[in-house]
N, C-alpha and C positions, 0 to 999 in steps of 0.2 A: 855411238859407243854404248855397249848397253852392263851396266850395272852390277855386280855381285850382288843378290837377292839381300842379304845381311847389309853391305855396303847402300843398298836402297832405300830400305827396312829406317836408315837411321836419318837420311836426306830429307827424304817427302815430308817428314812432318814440318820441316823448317823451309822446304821447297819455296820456291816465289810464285812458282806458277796457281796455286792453289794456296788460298786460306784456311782453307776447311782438312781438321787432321781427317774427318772420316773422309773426305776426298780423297787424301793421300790416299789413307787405307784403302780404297776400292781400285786406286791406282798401281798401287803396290799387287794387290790380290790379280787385277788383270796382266801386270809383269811376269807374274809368279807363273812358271809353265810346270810345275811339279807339285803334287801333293804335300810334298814335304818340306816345298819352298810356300806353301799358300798357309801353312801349319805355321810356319815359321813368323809371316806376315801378321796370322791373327794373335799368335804368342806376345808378339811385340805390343801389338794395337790395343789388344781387348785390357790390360793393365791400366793403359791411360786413359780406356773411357769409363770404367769402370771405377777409376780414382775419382771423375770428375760426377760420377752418379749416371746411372741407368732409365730412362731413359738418356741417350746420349745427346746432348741439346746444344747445337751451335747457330748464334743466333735465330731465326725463325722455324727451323728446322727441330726435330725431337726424330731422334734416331733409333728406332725400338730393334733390341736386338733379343738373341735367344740363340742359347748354345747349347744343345744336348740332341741325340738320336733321333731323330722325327722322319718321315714320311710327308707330312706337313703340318706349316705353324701357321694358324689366322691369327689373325688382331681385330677384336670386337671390342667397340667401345661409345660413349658417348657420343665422339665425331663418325661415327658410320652408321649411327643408329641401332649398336648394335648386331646388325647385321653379318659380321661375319666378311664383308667385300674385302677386306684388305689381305692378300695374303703373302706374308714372310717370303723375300727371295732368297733361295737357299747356295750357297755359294760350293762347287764341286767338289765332290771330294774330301769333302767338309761338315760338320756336325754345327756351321755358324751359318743363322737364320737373319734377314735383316728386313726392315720396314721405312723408308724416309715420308716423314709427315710436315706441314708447313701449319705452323698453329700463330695465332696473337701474341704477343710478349707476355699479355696477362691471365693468359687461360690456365684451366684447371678444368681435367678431365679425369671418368675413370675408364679402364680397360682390363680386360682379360686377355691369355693367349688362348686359344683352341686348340689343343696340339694332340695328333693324331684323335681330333672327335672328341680329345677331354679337355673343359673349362679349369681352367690354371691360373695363378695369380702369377705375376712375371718373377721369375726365380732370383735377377738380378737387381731387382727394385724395392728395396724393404719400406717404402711408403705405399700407405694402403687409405682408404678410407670406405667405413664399413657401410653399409646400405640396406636394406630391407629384406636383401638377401644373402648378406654375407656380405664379406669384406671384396674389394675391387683393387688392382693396381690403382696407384696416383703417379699421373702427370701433370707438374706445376710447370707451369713454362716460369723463365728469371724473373719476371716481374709483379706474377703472384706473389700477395702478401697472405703468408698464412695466418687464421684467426685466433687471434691471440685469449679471444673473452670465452673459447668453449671452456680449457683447461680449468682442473679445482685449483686453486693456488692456499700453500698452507695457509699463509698471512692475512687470507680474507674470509670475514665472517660466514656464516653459511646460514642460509634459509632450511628447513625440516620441507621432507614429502613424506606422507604419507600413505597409505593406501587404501581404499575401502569400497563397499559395492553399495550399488543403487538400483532400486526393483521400480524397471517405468513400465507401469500398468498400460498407457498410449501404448508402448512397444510391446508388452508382454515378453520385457529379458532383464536380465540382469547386467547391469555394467560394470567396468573396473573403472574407476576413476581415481587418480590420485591428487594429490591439494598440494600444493605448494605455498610453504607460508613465509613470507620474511625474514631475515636477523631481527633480533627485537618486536616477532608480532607484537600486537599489544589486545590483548583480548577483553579488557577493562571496560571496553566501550567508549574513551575516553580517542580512541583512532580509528577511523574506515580507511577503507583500501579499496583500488579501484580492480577488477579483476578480470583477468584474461580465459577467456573460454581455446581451450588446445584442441582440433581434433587431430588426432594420430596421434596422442596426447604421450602415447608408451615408445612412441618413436622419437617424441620431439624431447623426452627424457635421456634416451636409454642409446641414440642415434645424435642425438645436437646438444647433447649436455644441457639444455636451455634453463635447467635450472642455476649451473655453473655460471652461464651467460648474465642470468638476473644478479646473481650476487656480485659478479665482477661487476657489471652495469652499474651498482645499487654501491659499489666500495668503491666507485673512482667519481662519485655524485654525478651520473651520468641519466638516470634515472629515479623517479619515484620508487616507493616500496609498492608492491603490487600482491593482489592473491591471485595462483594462479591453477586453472579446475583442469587436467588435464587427462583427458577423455579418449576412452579405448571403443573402436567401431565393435561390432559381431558379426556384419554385415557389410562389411564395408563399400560395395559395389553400387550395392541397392540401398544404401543407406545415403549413401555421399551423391551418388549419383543417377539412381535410376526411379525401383518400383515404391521404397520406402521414403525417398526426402523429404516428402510433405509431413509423415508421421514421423520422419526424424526432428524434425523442425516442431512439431508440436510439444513432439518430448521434452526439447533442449526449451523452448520456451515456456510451456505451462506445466514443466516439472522442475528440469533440473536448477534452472535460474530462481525460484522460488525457495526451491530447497536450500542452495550456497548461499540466500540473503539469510533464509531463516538461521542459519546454522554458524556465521562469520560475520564480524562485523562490515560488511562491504559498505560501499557508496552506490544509495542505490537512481544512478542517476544514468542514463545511454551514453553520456560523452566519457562514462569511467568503467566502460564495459566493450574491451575490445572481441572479437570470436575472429579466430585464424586459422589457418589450416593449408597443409602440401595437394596440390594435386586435384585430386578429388574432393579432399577435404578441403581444399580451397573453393568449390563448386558450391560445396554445399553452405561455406563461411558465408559467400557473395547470396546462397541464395537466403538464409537467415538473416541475413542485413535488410538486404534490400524490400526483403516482407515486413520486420519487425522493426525498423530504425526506434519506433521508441522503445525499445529495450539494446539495444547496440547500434550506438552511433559511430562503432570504429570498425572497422576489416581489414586483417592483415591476408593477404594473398599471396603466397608462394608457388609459384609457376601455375598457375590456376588450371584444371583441367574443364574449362570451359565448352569445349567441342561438342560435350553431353545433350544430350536432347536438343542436339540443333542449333547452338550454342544460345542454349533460355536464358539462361545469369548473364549473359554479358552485352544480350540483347536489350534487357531490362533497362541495364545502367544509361549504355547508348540511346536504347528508341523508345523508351516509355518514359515518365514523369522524374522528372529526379526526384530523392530523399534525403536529406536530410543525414549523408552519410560520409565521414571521412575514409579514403583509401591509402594504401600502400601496397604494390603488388612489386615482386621480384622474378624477373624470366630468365630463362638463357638462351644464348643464341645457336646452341646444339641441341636444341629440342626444340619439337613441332608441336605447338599447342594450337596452329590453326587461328589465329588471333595475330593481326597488326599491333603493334603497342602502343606502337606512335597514330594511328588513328583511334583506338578505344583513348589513346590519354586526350587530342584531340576533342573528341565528342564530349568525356565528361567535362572537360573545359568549358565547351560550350556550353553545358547546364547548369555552371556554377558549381560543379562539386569540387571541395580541398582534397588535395592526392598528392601524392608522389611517387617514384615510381625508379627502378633500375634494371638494367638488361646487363650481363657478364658475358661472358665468354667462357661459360659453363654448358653444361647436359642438365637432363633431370635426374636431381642427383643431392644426397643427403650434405655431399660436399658444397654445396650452393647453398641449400637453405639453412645450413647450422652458420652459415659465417656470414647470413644478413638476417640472423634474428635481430642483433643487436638495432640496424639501423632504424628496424621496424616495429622494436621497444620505443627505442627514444622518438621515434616521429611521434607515437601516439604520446607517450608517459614522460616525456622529458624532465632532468627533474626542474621542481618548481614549478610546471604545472597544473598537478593534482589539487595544489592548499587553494586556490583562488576556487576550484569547484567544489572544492571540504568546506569553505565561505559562505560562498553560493547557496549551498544545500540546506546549511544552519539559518541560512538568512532567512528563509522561505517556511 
């Protein structure tokens, strides 16, 4: 017996045969022998996934839809590499586009549509999270927790940035650098503070709120008070990672670090001077460490772009001498950084180095590293601490 298209329309979702409403729906759409019955299908359907939020997500599944005129829709995103390989199957007759994906319960990725050749943020998705080149769709799959410590909250005190430049002669350029200082600095002399060198310093501002991060950190006593230098490339390719890093590294050492003690009351000790950095900038974090340990004995690492010259930085850590250096690196497991984690975590074990370390079910992606700055504050600056090295330093 076969169904009134309406009379079906209302069945399938509560059907037994199938759990899944977008089941029904694709079931419903293949009943449907008319344009006007397949109209009628998506009239019914697109309401209720659309109440539930776009992407359309039941259990493991994330159902990316798109409704409007097209020729054709891709889906580029973190899980294809961007690439472009996924493309929208378009239903007859029809102006409704569709994509079924199988993700982690706890992932978070971003995506665009490509639709007819033009890069789109998905129309039916009003989560987004912004990136180095613009803002991206967001898909959280249910078990994503979003970070609650980027957000400014009225209620919590605030640290000052401010802005200013730096002429390094090593480099022959000028830098923007901006300074991040505490609720309550205390400029008296009478407090040091241990300080974070940023690179992509305008990103890890302006892209992960990190300054929001420190004051939330710093108002739920979750962290120390920290100064934090945070540092714009010019060069960023050849600086972080190619023709310049040795004379980036010269800079950052026999200038800029000179200059922030002379100029802040800092601690000026390596165990209270982390340097960290995304990417590339994480390349160059590892290779400033691992040259200079007695001036930064901390490294914070976000998805490190290691691969550079062969992969040198991370050859170092593993197949040369240890130093005298604590780690924290963060990867995801939608991005190819060409690096085992679990064998580089592994080998530094084997040399005695202190680290720790987390892999998500993310891409490379501003969505990743703004929501484990936090854990990679408090591994280094926990609060409480800072005072036993503030001790320390007086002692001596």
């Amino acid at each position: 017996m076969k169904f009134p298209i309406v009379l079906l329309m209302v069945l399938l979702p509560l059907n037994s045969y199938s759990q899944s409403v977008f089941d029904n729906f694709l079931a419903s759409i293949d009943s449907a022998e008319t344009k006007a019955e397949r109209t009628e299908v998506i009239a019914y359907y697109l309401p209720i996934m659309e109440d539930q939020g776009i992407p359309f997500i039941e259990g493991a599944t994330a159902n990316f839809i798109y409704v409007g005129q097209a020729t054709a829709v891709i889906l580029a995103g973190d899980f294809n590499g961007w690439s472009g390989s996924d493309t929208l199957i378009a239903i007859d007759s029809t102006d409704f586009f569709y994509h079924r994906h199988v993700f982690e319960q706890t992932a978070r990725l971003d995506y665009k549509f490509i639709v007819n050749g033009n890069w789109i943020l998905d129309p039916k998705n009003p989560n987004t999270c912004t990136g180095g080149y613009g803002p991206n769709s967001e898909l959280a799959m249910p078990a994503y927790v979003q970070p609650w410590e980027i957000i400014s909250y009225p209620g919590v005190a605030k640290g000052s940035v401010s802005t200013t430049n730096f002429q390094s002669t090593i480099m022959n350029k000028t830098y923007q650098v901006q300074i991040y200082l505490p609720p309550d600095y205390d400029n008296s002399g009478n407090t040091a503070y241990p300080v974070i060198y940023v690179q992509d310093g305008q990103e890890y501002l302006s892209l992960a709120g990190m300054n929001n991060i420190i004051d939330n950190l710093l108002d739920s006593n979750k962290m120390d008070p920290v100064i934090g230098v945070f540092l714009r490339p010019t060069n960023r390719n050849e600086e972080y990672g190619f023709t310049l890093r040795y004379d980036y590294k010269d800079f950052i050492i026999q200038e800029l670090v000179p200059h922030i003690d002379a100029s802040y009351p800092t601690i000026k000790l390596p165990a209270c001077r982390l340097i960290m950095g995304t990417s590339l900038g994480a390349n160059i974090s590892g290779l400033i460490a691992y040259e200079h340990p007695e001036i930064f004995a901390n490294c914070g690492l976000h998805s490190p772009a290691f691969w550079v010259n062969d992969l040198e930085v991370a050859r170092w850590y593993t197949d040369s001498i240890p130093k005298d250096i604590k780690l924290y690196w963060v990867a995801g497991t939608y991005e190819d950084l060409e690096i085992d984690w679990q064998i580089f975590s592994d080998s530094l074990d084997s040399k005695g180095y202190i680290f720790d370390w987390n892999i998500y079910h993310e891409g490379h992606s501003w969505g990743l590293w703004r929501a484990t700055c936090d854990e990679m504050l408090t591994f280094f600056f926990s609060k409480g601490s800072i005072p036993l090295v503030v001790n320390a330093e007086k002692q001596n």
